[in-house]
C-alpha positions in Angstrom: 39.0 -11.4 -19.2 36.2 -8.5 -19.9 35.4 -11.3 -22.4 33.7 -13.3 -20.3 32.2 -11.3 -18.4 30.5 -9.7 -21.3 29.3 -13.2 -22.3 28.7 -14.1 -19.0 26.3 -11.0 -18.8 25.2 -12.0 -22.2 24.3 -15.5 -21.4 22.5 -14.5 -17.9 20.3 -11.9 -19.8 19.6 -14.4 -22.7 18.2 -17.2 -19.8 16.0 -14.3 -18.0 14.3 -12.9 -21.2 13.7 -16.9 -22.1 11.5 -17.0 -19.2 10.4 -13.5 -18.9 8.5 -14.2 -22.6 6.9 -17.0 -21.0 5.1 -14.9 -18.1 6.0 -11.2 -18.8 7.0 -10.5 -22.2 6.3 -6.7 -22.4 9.7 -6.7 -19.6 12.0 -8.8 -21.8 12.7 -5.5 -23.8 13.8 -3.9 -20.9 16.2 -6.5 -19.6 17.8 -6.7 -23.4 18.5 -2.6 -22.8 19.7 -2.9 -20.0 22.5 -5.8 -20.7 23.5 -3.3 -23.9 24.0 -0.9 -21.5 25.8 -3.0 -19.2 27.9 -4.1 -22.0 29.0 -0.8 -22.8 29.8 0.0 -19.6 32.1 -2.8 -19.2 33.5 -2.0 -22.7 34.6 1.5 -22.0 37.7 1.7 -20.2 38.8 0.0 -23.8 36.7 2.9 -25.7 38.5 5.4 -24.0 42.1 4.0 -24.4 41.4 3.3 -27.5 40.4 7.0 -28.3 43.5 8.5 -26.0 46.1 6.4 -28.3 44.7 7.5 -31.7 45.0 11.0 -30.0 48.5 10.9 -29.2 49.4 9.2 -32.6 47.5 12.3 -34.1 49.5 14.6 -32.2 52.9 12.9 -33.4 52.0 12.9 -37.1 51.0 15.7 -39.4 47.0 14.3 -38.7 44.5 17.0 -38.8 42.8 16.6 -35.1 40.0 18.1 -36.8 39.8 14.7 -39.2 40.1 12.2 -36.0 37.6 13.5 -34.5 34.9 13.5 -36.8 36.4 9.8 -37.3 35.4 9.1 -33.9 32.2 11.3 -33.7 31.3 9.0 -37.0 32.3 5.5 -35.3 30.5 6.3 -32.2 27.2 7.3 -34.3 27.1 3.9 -35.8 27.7 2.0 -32.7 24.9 3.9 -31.2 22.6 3.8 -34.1 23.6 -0.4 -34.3 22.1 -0.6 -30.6 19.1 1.2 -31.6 18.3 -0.8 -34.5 18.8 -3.8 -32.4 16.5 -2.9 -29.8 13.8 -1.6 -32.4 14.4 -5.0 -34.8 14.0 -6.8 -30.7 11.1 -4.9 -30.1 9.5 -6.2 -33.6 9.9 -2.6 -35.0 11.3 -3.3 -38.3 10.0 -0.1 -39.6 11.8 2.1 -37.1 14.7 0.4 -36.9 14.9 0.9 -41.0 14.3 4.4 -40.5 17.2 5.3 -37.9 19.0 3.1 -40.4 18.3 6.0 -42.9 18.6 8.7 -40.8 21.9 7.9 -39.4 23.1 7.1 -42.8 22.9 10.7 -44.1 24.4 12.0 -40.4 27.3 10.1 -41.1 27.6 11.2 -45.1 27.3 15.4 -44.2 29.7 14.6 -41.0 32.2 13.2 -43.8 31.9 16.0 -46.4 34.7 17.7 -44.9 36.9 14.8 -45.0 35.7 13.5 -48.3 36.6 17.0 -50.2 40.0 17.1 -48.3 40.9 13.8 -49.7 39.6 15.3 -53.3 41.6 18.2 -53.3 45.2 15.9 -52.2 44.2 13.9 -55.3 43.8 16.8 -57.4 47.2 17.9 -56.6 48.6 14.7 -56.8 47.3 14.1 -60.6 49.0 16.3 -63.3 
């Protein structure tokens, strides 16, 4: 049931930010960081069995570790840069938000070099 409550959090936040924007809307920010937060929080007990069970199928298969981690290093850089573009696009911060879009783009393509050129060199010994 962490369904509900996430939309349950979800839909409380959205009704307070309605009327903080009518009085206060410099706080309605804050309130829309916080319920991200609080969604990840609520989400993590997933996250981590999530991470333990690709780590034990690793460990039973010829996996590199190596690889799976810099899987999961990946995933979680564009979960976090997906929250901070939300908060900047939020915040009316288009600009900002397009530019951790960037930045996090070329993270993610030098993290993946190393799996990228192990994948090229299986290929080349595949082919004749």
């Amino acid at each position: 049931m962490e369904v509900v409550k996430i939309v349950g959090v979800a839909l409380v936040a959205l009704i307070i930010i309605i009327l903080l924007k009518q009085y206060r809307p410099e706080f309605a920010i804050y309130v829309s960081l916080l319920t991200g937060v609080l969604i990840v929080i609520l989400v993590m007990d997933k996250l981590s069995g999530i991470i333990n069970l690709l780590q034990s199928l690793a460990n039973k298969t010829s996996i590199n570790t190596t690889f799976l981690m810099l899987l999961i290093k990946i995933t979680g850089i564009a979960f976090l840069s997906e929250f901070a573009v939300s908060i900047c696009k939020d915040s009316g911060e288009a600009a900002i938000a397009s530019k951790i879009e960037i930045g996090t783009k070329i993270i993610i393509i030098s993290m993946s070099i190393p799996i990228i050129s192990s994948l090229l060199e299986i290929i080349l010994k595949i082919l004749p």
